[in-house]
C-alpha positions in Angstrom: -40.3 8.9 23.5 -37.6 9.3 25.9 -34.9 8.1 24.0 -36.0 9.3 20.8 -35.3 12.8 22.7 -32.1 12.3 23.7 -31.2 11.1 20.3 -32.7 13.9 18.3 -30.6 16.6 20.9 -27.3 14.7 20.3 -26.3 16.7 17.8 -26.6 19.7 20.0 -25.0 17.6 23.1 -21.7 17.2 21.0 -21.4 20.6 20.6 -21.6 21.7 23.8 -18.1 23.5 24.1 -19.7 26.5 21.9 -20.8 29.9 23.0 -23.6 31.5 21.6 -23.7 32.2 18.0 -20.9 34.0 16.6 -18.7 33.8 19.8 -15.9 31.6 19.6 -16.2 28.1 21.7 -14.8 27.9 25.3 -11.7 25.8 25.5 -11.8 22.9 28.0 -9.0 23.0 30.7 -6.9 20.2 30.1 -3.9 18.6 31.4 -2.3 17.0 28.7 0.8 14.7 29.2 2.4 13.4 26.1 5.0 10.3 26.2 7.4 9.7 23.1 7.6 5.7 22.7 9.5 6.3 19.4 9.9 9.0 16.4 5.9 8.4 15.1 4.5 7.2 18.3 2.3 9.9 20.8 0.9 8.0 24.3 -1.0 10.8 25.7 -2.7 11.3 28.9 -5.6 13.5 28.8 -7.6 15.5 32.3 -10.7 17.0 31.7 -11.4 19.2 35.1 -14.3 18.7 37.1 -15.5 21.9 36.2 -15.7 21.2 32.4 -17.6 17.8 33.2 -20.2 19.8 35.3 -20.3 22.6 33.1 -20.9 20.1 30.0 -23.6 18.1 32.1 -25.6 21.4 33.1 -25.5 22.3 29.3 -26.9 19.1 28.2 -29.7 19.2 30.9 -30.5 22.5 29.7 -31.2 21.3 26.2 -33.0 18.3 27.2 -35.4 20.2 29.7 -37.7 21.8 27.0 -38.4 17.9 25.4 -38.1 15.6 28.6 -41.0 13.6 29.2 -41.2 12.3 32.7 -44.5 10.0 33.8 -46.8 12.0 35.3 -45.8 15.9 33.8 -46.4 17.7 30.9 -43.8 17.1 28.3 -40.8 19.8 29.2 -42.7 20.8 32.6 -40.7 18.0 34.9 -38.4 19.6 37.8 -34.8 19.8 36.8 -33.9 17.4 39.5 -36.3 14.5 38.6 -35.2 15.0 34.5 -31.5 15.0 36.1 -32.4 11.8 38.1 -34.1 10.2 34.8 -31.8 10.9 32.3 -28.3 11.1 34.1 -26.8 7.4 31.9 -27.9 8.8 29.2 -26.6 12.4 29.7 -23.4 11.1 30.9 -22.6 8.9 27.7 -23.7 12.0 25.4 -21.5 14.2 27.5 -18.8 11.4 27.3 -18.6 11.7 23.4 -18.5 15.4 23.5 -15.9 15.7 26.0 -13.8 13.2 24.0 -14.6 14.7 20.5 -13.6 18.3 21.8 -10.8 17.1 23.9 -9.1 14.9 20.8 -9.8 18.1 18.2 -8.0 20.8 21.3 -5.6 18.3 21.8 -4.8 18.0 17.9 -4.7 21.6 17.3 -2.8 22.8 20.1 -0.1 19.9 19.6 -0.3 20.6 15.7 0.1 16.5 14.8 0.6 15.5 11.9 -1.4 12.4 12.6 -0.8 9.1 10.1 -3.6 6.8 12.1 -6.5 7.3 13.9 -6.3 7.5 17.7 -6.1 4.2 19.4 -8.7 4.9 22.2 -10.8 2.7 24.1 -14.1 4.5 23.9 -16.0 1.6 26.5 -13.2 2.0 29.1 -13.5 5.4 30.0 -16.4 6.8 32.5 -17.4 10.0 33.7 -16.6 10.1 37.6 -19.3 11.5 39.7 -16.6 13.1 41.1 -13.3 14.9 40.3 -12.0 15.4 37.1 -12.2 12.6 34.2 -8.7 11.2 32.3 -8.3 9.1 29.4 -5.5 8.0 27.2 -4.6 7.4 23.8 -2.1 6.6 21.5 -1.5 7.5 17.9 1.1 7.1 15.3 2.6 10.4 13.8 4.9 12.0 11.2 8.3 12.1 12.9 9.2 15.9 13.7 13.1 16.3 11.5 14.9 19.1 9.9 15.0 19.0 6.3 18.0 17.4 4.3 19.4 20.1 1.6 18.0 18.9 -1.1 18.3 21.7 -4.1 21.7 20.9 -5.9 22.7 17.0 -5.9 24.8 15.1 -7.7 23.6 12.6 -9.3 24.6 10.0 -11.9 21.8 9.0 -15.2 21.2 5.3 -16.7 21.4 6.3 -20.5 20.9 3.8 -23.5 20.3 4.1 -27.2 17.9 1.4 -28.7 18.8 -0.9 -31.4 16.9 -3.1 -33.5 18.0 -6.2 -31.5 16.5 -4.5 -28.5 13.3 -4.1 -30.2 13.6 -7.7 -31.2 13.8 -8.9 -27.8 11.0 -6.9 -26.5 9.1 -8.4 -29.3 9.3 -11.6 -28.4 8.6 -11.0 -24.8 5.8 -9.1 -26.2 4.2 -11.6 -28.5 4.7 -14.6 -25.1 1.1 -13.7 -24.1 0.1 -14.0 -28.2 1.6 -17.4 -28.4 0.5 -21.2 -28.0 2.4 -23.6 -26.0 3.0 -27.0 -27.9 4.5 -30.2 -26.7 8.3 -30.2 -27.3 9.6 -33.5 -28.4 13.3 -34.0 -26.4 14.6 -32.1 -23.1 14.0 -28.8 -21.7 16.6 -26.4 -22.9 16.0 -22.3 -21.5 13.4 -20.5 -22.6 10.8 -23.5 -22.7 8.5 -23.9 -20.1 7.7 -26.9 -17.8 4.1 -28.0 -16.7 5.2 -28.8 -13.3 3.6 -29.6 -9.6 5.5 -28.5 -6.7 5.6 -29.3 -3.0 7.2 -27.9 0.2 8.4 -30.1 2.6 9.7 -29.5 7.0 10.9 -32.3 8.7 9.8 -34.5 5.4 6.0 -33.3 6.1 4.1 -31.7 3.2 3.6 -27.7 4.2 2.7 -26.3 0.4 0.9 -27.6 -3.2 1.1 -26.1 -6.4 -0.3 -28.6 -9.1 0.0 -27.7 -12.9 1.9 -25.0 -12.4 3.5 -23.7 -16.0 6.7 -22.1 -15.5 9.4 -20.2 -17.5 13.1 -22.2 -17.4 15.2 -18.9 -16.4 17.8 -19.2 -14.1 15.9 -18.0 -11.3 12.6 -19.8 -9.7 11.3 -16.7 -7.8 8.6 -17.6 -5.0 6.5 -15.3 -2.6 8.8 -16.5 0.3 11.8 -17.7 -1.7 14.3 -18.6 -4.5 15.6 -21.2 -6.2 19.2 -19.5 -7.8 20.2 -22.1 -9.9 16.9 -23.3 -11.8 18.4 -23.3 -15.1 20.8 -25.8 -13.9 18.9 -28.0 -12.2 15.8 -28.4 -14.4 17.9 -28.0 -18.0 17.6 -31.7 -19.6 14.3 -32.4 -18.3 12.0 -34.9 -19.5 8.2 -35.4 -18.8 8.5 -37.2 -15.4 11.6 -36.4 -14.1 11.5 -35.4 -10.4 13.8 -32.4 -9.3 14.4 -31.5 -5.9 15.9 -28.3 -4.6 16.5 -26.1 -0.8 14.6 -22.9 0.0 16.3 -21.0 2.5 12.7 -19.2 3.3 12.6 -14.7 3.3 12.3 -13.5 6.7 8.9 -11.6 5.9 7.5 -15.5 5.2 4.0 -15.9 5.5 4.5 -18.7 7.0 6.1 -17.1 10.5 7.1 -20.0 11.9 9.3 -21.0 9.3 10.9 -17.4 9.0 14.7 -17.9 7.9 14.8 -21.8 8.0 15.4 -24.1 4.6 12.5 -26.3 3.4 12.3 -28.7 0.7 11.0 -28.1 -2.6 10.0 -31.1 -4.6 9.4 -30.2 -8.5 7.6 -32.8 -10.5 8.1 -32.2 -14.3 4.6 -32.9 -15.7 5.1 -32.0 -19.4 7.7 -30.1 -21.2 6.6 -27.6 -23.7 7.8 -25.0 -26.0 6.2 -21.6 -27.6 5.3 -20.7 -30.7 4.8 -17.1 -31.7 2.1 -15.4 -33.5 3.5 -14.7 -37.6 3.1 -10.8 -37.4 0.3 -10.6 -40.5 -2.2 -7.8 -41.2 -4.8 -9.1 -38.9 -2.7 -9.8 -36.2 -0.9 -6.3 -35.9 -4.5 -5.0 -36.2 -6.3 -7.1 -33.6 -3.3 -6.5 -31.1 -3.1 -2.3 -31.3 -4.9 -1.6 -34.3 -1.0 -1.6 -36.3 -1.1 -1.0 -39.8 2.4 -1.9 -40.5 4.8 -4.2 -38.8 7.0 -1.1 -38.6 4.4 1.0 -36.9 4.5 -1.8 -34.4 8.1 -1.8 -33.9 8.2 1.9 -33.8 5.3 1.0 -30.2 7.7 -0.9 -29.1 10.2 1.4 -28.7 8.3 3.9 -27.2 7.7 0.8 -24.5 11.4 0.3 -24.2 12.0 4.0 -23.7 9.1 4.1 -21.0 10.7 1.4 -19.5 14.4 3.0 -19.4 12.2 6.0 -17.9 11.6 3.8 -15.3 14.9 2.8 -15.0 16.0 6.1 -15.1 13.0 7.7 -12.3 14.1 4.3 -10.3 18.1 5.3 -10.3 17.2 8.6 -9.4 15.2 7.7 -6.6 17.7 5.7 -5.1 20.2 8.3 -4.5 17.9 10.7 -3.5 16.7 8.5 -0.7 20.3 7.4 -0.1 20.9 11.5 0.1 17.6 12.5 2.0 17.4 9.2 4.4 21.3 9.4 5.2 20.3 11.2 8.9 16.7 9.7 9.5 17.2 7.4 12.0 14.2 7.3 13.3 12.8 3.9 14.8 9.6 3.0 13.2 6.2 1.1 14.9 6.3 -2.7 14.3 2.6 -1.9 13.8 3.5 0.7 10.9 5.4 -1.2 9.3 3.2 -4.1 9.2 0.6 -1.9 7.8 2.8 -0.3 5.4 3.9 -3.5 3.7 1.4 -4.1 1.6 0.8 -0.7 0.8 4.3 -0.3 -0.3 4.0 -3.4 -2.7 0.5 -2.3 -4.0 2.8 1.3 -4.8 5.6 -0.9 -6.4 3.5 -2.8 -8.4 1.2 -0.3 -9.6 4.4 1.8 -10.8 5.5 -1.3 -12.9 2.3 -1.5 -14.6 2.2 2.3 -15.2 5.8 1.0 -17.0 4.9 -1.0 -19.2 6.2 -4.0 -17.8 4.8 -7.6 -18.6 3.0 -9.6 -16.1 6.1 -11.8 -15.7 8.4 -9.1 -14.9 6.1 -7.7 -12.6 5.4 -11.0 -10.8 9.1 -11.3 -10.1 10.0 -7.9 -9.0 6.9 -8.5 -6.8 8.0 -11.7 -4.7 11.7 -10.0 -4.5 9.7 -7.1 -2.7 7.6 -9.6 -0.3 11.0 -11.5 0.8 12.4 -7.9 1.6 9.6 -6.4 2.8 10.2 -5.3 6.4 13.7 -3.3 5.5 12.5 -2.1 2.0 9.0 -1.0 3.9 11.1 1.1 6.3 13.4 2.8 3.6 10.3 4.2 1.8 8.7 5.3 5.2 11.3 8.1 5.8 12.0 8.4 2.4 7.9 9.3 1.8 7.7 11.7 5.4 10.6 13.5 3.8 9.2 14.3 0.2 5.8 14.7 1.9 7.5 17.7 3.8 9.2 18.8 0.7 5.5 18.2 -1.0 3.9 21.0 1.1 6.5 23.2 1.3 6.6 23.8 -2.3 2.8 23.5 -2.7 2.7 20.4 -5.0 -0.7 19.0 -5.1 -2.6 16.3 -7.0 -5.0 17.7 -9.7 -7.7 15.2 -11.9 -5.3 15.2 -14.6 -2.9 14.2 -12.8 -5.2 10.4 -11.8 -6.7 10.6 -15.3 -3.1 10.5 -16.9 -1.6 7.8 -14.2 -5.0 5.5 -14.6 -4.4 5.4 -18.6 -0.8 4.5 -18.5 -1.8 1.6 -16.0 -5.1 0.3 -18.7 -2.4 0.3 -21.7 -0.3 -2.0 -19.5 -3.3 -4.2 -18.3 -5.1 -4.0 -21.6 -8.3 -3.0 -19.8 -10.1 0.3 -20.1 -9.1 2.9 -18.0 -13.1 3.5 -16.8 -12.0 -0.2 -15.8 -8.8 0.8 -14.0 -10.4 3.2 -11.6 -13.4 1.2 -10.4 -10.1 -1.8 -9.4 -8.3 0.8 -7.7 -11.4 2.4 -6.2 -12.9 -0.7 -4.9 -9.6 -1.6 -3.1 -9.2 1.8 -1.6 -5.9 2.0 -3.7 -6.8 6.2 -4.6 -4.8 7.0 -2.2 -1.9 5.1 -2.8 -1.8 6.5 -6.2 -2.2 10.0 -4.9 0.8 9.2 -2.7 2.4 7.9 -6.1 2.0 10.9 -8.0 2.9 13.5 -5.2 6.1 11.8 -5.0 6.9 11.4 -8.3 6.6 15.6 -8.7 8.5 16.0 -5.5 11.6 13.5 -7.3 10.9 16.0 -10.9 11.3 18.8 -8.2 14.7 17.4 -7.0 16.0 15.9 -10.0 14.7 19.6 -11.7 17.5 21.0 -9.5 20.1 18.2 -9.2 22.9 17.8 -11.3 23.6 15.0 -13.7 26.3 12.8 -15.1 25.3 10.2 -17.7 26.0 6.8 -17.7 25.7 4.3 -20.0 22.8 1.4 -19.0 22.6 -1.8 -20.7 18.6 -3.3 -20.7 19.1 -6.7 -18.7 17.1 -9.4 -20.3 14.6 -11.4 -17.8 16.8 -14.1 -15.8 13.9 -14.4 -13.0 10.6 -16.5 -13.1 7.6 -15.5 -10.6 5.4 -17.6 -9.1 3.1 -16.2 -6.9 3.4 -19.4 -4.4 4.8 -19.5 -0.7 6.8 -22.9 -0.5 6.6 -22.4 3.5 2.7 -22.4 2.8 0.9 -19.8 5.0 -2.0 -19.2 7.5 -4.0 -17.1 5.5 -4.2 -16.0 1.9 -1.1 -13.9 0.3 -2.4 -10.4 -0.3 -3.5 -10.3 -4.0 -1.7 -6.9 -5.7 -1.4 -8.2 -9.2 -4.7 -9.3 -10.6 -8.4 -8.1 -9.2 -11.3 -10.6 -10.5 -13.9 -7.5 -10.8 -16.9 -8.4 -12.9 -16.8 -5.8 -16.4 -19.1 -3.3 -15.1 -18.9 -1.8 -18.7 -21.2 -3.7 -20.3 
């Protein structure tokens, strides 16, 4: 019954710093010594006096006293000094967590961190002394303290482009990729077909990396997770079923494989088949089963409004750059290699998830992707400051995320996916992405906010058509599994 006590008064233990109702709580006395590693790190060194500790301890035994049940008393009718010899462990580890709890929240509030982690404390390693007064440290990662960069009048230049019909062509046939059948192509691979292929890495002629059956895109560029082949067009152009390719692979240095950070490996390409696409005819059911189109022009009229969304991009993307360029220019700050390690995959999942918001295809995406991976650790850093600085401007100027706000976001992502936006959210949900998407959206009002005020000079932008194939494969091979930001395998919960 003992225990069950003790457990039942815990809640009244960690509250021990409080007066009586209605009176404010006593502050502890602490000594608190704070160390700067870098910009977002705090070490801090924290001394509880002897006289909180007692004054804690004597507050707990007072609670317990009523309840203790000591062999050979009536429940609560035990001398102090035989409940204090009982139950002093168990005392001490209750007052433990209090003191801790209070002293992190004191310590918080009269430092006024803006804290981005939680404290990195070893709870088991500290112990109350029976005497003098009890320290513990801690570290914890924090927003860098800075002075605002002006940022209310800029200068800055606007991608601009009128679409054509040969535009709209183009996109169409990128469009209708996913619609179409792949066929055996009699004669050699020219651009634009695609290869059945099976690829291996190779380091110091041992295999490192298999990708069988692989069907790839002949563009220019073979983009990997850890790599590129430039000159893929020219290598695999005039390939036949059989033909064996081999290219270098200067590996990215955010790798997964670490040991092979930086370093060339082999890449062995095995041409398996050679193939060609042929497109949907754009008929009456087919407009209908892919959008519910009545007319081929009400379809081409969609896919403008894609194209448009996509120069949007273009444009939100050219804008951002200079304002980071603008905002970042004095934030010097060294970041944690801890953070930043952390942050990369957030930063992907971000980059990703404002492509599919886009409307960009699943091909485009999955090559923009690997470019981020191989330049992860700089391009990681650069949205760091560039997010602590429109998070200041954020609160500021009171910009907050609203329902709407995740409701409009998670639909624009389901059109690009084709799933239902009920769909969307339980993904993002179930990978704790919310909060990436909140941070998407704050920013995004903050750059409106910026661009709201900025000047503008138009200049003319030319759509680029897609010279980069994506695979998501590490040549180098890797220790563990690549973090997965493009496809989640959820079961439809829909029914």
């Amino acid at each position: 019954m003992a225990a069950e006590e003790l457990e039942d008064d815990n809640t009244t233990a960690v509250v021990e710093g409080e007066g009586a109702e209605g009176e404010e709580p006593q502050k502890l006395s602490l000594d608190v010594n704070i160390a700067k590693p870098s910009a977002c790190e705090r070490r801090i060194t924290v001394t509880v006096s002897r006289e909180d500790i007692d004054r804690y301890m004597d507050n707990a035994f007072s609670e317990l006293m009523p309840s203790a049940s000591v062999p050979g008393f009536r429940v609560g009718r035990a001398p102090r000094k035989i409940v204090v010899q009982k139950f002093k462990d168990q005392i001490a580890d209750q007052v433990k967590g209090s003191l801790l709890m209070d002293s992190l929240g004191q310590v918080a509030e009269d430092e006024k961190f803006a804290a981005i982690s939680e404290p990195d404390l070893d709870l088991e390693a500290v112990e109350i002394p029976d005497e003098g007064p009890l320290t513990f440290e801690f570290s914890i990662e924090v927003r860098p303290e800075f002075d605002l960069p002006k940022w209310k009048g800029l200068k800055l230049k606007q991608p601009v482009h009128k679409f054509g019909p040969e535009d709209i062509d183009s996109q169409i046939e990128q469009m209708l990729a996913k619609y179409g059948q792949l066929v055996p192509k009699d004669g050699a691979a020219e651009e634009g077909d695609y290869l059945v292929i099976t690829l291996r890495g190779l380091a110091d002629g041992k295999e490192i990396s298999k990708d069988e059956e692989r069907v790839v895109r002949l563009r220019k560029t073979l983009s990997f997770v850890d790599g590129r082949v430039e000159d893929f067009l020219a290598l695999a152009k005039g390939a036949k079923e059989g033909d064996k390719l081999t290219a270098e692979v200067k590996l990215s240095g955010s790798a997964p494989n670490e040991e092979l950070r930086g370093k060339p490996v082999t890449l062995e390409i095995e041409v398996l088949e050679v193939k060609q696409l042929r497109l949907p005819e754009l008929d009456e059911d087919f407009l209908a089963e892919i959008g519910g189109f009545k007319t081929e022009g009400d379809f081409r009229d969609a896919v403008q409004k894609d194209l448009e969304r996509q120069l949007e991009y273009e444009q939100q993307k050219a804008a951002r750059a200079q304002i980071s360029e603008m905002l970042t220019e004095s934030a010097d700050w060294d970041l944690p290699p801890g953070l930043l390690k952390r942050q990369s995959v957030r930063e992907l999942e971000r980059a990703v998830m404002e492509l599919r918001r886009s409307g960009f295809s699943e091909g485009e995406i999955r090559a923009r992707e690997n470019e981020l991976r191989q330049n992860s650790t700089a391009g990681t850093a650069a949205a760091l400051k560039e997010h602590f600085i429109l998070e200041r401007i954020a609160e500021e100027e009171n910009l907050d995320v609203d329902q709407g706000d995740f409701d409009r976001e998670i639909f624009l992502i389901s059109m690009q996916s084709g799933e239902s936006p009920r769909r969307v959210r339980a993904q993002l949900e179930k990978r704790g992405l919310m909060d990436v998407l909140r941070n998407q959206i704050i920013e995004r009002k903050v750059m409106e906010l910026v661009k709201s005020e900025a000047k503008f000079e138009d200049q003319e932008f030319t759509p680029s058509k897609p010279t980069v194939e994506g695979v998501s494969f590490a040549v180098g091979g890797s220790d563990g599994d690549i973090p997965a930001v493009v496809e989640d395998e959820e079961d439809d919960s829909e029914g």
